[in-house]
C-alpha positions, 0 to 999 in steps of 0.5 A: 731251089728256094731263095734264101732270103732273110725270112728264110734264114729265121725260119731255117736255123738248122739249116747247114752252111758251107763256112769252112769251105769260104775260109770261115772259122767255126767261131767266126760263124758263130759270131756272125750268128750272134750279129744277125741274131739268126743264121746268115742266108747264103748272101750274108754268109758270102760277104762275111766270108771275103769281108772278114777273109786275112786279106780284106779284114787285116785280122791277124795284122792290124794289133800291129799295125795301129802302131803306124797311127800311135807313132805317127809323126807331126807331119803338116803335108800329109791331108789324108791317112791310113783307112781310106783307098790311098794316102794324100799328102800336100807337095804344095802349089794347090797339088796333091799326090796320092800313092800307094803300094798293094800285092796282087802275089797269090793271083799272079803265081797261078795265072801269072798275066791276069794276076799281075795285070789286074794288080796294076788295075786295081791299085790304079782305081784305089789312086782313081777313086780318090779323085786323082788323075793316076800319072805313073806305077811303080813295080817290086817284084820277088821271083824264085831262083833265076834259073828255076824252071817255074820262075821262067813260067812266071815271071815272063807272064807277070812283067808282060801282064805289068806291062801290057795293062800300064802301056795300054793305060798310058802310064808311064812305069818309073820304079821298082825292083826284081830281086830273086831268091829260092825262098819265093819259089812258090810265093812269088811277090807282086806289089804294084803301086801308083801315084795320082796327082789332083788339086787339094779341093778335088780329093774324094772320099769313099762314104755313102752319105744323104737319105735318097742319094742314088747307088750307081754301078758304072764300068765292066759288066759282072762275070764270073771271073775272080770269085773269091779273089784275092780275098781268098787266094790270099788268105791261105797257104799254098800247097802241093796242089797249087796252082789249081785256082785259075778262075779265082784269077780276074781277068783285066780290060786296060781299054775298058780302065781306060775308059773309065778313068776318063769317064770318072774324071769328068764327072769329078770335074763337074763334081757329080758325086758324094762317094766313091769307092772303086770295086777290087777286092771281094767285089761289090761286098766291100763296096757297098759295106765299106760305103755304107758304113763309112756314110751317115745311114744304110744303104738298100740294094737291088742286086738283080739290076746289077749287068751281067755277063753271065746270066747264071750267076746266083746272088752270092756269087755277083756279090763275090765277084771281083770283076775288074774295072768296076767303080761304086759312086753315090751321086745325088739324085738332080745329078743323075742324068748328067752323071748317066750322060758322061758315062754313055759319052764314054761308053761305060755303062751306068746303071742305078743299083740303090739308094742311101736310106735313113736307117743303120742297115745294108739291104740288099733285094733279088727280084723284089726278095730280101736276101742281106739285112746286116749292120754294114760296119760289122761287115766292113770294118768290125771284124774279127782281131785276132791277137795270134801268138808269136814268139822269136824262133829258136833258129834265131841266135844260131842264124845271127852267129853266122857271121858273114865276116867270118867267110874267106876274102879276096886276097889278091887283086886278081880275086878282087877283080874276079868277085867283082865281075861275079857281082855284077852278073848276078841275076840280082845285080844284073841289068834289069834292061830286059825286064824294065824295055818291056814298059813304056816309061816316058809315055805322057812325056812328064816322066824325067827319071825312071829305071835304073835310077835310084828313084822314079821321078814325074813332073806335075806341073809343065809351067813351074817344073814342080814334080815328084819321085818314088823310090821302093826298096826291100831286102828280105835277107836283112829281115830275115837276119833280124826283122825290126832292123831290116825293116827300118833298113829298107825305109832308109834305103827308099828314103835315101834313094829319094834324097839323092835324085835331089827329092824331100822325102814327104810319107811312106806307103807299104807292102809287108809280105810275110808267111803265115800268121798262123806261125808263132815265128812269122808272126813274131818277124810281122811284129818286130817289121811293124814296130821297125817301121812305125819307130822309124817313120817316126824317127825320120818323120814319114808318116805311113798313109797306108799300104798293104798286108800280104800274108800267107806267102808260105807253100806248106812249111816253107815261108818267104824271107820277110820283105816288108817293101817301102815305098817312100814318096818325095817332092822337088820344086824344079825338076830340072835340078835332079840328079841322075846316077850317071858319071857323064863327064870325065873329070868330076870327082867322086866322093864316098859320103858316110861311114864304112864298116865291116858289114857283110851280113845278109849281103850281096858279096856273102850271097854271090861268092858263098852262097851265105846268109847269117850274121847281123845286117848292116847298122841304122842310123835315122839320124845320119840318113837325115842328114845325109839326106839333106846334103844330097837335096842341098847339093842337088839344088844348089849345082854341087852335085852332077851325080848321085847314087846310093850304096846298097846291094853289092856296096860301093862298086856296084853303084860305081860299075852301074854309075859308069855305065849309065854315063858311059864313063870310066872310074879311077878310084883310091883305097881311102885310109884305114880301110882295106879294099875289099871292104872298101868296095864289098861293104853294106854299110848304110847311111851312105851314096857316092857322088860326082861333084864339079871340080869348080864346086868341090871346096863349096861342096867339102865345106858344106860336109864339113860344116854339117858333120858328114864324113866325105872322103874323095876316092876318085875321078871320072876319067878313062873307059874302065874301072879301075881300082889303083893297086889292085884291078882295073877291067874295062866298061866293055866286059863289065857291060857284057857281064851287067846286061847278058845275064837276064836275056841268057835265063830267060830270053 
């Protein structure tokens, strides 16, 4: 068989080219052709195919997605944004945190181990590779139905891939959620996030720049696993015929990650190189493009001294492969030995696959044959940008007129009590213990708050207590009711659950999975999410630094719920002055800040008793989420508060029943004036939390509310070992516990 090499090419312009089959469209070719000036050679045509696949070129999204940088905030800690590996923002002291939130879905529901534990992998060398020290993962997960047959093939796979690649990193896992929903039956979502933790002169960037600076390939050999990835899997729709896409999955080495991350850490320390990117997606397709063409010049390769671990492996296929534990680095040449001596010291091999040239192309050679000669930045970053139409479905009015206020309430306190315990044994109410047990959350010793709080929270620095805290929220039923506002409630939710660990929301990262853009309706919900976000950040002044689009989460006609997740990162000076969800002292008094509404659309109560979903979500108000952020931080640090816990899914009992239990302390509670019980407890309204405040601190706490316009009304007291609602029901922490945490052991033990 002849190379196809660029001579070749020029030669052959008949020649016909499996683009349909690599996810090209025919005018997607033709565009390629025109760039080139010639036919592409099989190399090139394998590069354009994942480079400009959904997942790597953001094709469909990115008209939207600009928004994020046209509304962005004034925001003086934010060092690095959108269009590197992970944002960076400055959480003071010299430090600076990196994070962000990607998916790993396609993968993981077809070989749900390798799929979710290479998601981990991969996000954990986006935080590596901008010169940080990753120190903790967070996990959103969406499963299927609870009690479907498939859900228990994939979810146990997912959470033990999660947990066996980030144990044996030794990364603690803080955050995250497990929601399940028959609409993720087949599109289950994977989102992984890491932070990283660096000083601000260590922060590297993925650029290839300086004529004679050495390419270096270091980490795991390249096999034939992954090929087509990611940048394929999630660039298409599932069918009935899935899973059939087994060796698309990548297979992961955490030890190998291991090694490598010490490695790379070192040879940040001593400041051996110019650029780096780390290999994930489309493989050495996106690395050696996206560095190049980020750089100041071209770059030539020489792929044949690329080590393998299958000798059979043609050209096209090494540059397709998403082989994990792989990073790229341009180091200069005086630096090369020393860079080689780190690597061998870790027993990470090393090997120099090319230069940074003086000229404006990516050239990539097989045995002394040149078989890529492209302009790199029409590969990695330029593109198709498709403007997909979109259009707000038909089945829109007749959903929002369904209203959830109409469905039949408790009317006594027996059926109270009754729905109650139905709540909290709800596989999305339920405790996640099962799940959350099998990851190690207090490795490396600096992790102070992790599942089931309301946001995960390391320390950073041992001498002063600086530290930080995650929290990632997303309710794709609100989104599904109407996308803009659902959006902007899952930004106050993580924002709120930031604020009340007594942590400064700083800057958001996201995850938006939605359907496939190829539908007018999706499309219309991806836009209207996009522009929620970006008017919100906006709004509480969060500046998006980066993230993640996942498309295509569709089998045949059925899409997911759109769940666009967010992640809102925070900092605290001393965490020692957090504040944990727990009633653990009898006496405190309970205080419900904010406003109750009659608020039931998209909510737990209308899922869990009717099987419901219709009608409006709950109301946004940016401005009392501002506020009620700033008393929680206020009364976090100043000893007011000795608990704090936000009110979301399920409304005020549930975050008392989970507050109870945390603390092992029962609650007395008192219906507030002008609200009727049930509401008083069912009710979604946001911009609200309930917190445990000292009596010796109630009047200081009160007059701060006051003095600030926050509604603060006391409900209770913690005392007794029961729930107890006067007036209506009282039921004991015992048979609330056995309803919160048998039910998950029971589906899938």
């Amino acid at each position: 068989m002849t190379l196809d090499t660029v001579k070749h090419a020029g030669e052959t312009p008949d020649v016909e080219q499996p683009w349909a089959e690599l996810g090209l469209k025919q005018d997607e070719y033709e565009r390629i052709r025109e760039i080139l000036g010639r036919r592409p050679t099989g190399a090139e045509l394998a590069m354009y195919s994942v480079m400009w696949s959904e997942h790597c070129s953001y094709k469909s999204s990115k008209v939207h997605l600009k928004q994020f940088g046209e509304k962005a905030p004034e925001n003086d800690a934010l060092l690095v944004g959108i269009g590197e590996n992970a944002g960076v923002v400055d959480v003071g002291q010299g430090y600076a945190v990196t994070f962000k939130v990607e998916s790993h879905n396609h993968p993981s529901y077809i070989e749900p181990y390798q799929g979710a534990a290479t998601g981990v992998g991969g996000i954990v060398r986006d935080i590596l590779a901008m010169g940080a020290r990753p120190v903790a993962v967070v996990d959103p997960l969406r499963f299927g139905a609870a009690d479907h047959p498939d859900t228990k093939r994939v979810l146990p796979g997912v959470v033990a891939g999660i947990g066996g690649y980030g144990n044996c990193l030794g990364l603690p896992n803080i955050g995250g959620e497990v929601v399940f929903d028959s609409c993720y039956q087949g599109n289950p979502l994977v989102n992984a996030g890491c932070i990283g933790v660096m000083k601000h002169e260590d922060i590297h960037l993925a650029k290839a720049s300086g004529p004679g600076n050495k390419v270096i390939l270091y980490g795991a050999r390249t096999g034939g696993d992954g090929i087509g990835g990611v940048s394929v899997l999630a660039s298409e729709t599932f069918d009935d015929t899935k899973p059939t896409k087994r060796p698309a999955v990548q297979v992961g080495d955490p030890f190998q990650e291991k090694l490598l991350i010490e490695c790379t850490l070192e040879i940040f320390k001593e400041k051996l190189v110019a650029g780096i990117q780390d290999l994930g997606g489309a493989g050495l397709s996106c690395a050696t493009s996206e560095l190049a063409s980020a750089g100041t010049g071209g770059m030539r390769v020489e792929l044949d001294t690329v080590p393998l671990r299958d000798s059979s492996l043609s050209p096209e296929e090494i540059l397709m492969s998403e082989s994990q534990e792989r990073m790229c680095a341009i180091v200069e040449p005086q630096h090369v030995d020393r860079f080689m001596e780190i690597c061998e010291k870790w027993d990470v091999i090393a090997t120099v696959i090319g230069e940074v040239t003086d000229g404006e192309r990516l050239e990539i050679f097989w045995h002394g044959e040149q078989i890529v000669d492209v302009p790199p930045r029409t590969v990695a970053h330029e593109g198709p940008v498709y403007h997909r139409p979109f259009e707000r479905p038909e089945w829109q009015d007749a959903l929002q007129a369904d209203d959830a206020n109409k469905l039949p309430r408790p009317s006594s306190g027996d059926e109270l009590r009754e729905q109650v315990l139905k709540l909290v044994a709800h596989p999305n109410q339920a405790s996640k213990a099962w799940i959350t047990d099998q990851y190690d959350r207090f490795v490396q010793g600096n992790t102070v708050l992790a599942q089931p709080e309301d946001s995960g929270m390391v320390r950073i620095d041992e001498e002063t207590n600086l530290g930080v805290a995650i929290a990632t929220d997303g309710n794709g039923r609100y989104a599904k009711l109407d996308p803009y506002t659902g959006a902007q409630l899952a930004l106050a939710e993580s924002y709120r659950n930031v604020a009340a660990s007594g942590a400064r929301p700083l800057a958001i990262s996201d995850c938006l999975n939605f359907g496939s853009p190829e539908d007018p309706a999706v499309m219309w919900q991806f836009a209207e999410a996009t522009r929620g976000l970006a008017d919100g950040c906006q709004k509480l002044g969060t500046p998006v630094t980066g993230g993640n689009v996942s498309l295509y989460n569709q089998t045949g006609e059925v899409a997911i719920h759109p769940t666009p997740v967010v992640a809102v990162l925070g900092v605290i000076d001393d965490v020692t002055r957090r504040t944990p969800i727990a009633f653990a002292e009898e006496g405190q008094l309970l205080y419900l800040l904010g406003d109750t509404r009659e608020e039931f659309g998209g909510s737990a109560w209308s899922e869990v008793v009717h099987g419901h979903l219709g009608g409006l979500p709950p109301q946004v108000d940016l401005d009392r989420e501002k506020l009620l952020g700033e008393i929680l931080i206020a009364g976090s640090r100043d000893g007011m508060i000795d608990a704090a816990h936000d009110l979301s899914d399920g409304g005020l009992v549930q975050a008392v029943v989970e507050s109870c239990l945390r603390g092992g302390k029962g609650a007395r509670l008192v219906v507030p004036d002008g609200l009727d019980a049930f509401t008083f407890l069912f009710s979604e309204s946001a911009g609200r939390a309930v917190v445990a405040v000292p009596r010796s601190e109630e009047l200081r706490f009160t007059d701060m509310c006051g003095a600030r316009g926050l509604p603060a009304v006391r409900i209770g007291v913690v005392d007794g070992d029961e729930v107890d609602v006067q007036g209506e029901f009282s039921i004991p922490l015992g048979e609330l516990r056995t309803a919160h945490e048998a039910t998950i052991p029971g589906l899938l033990a």
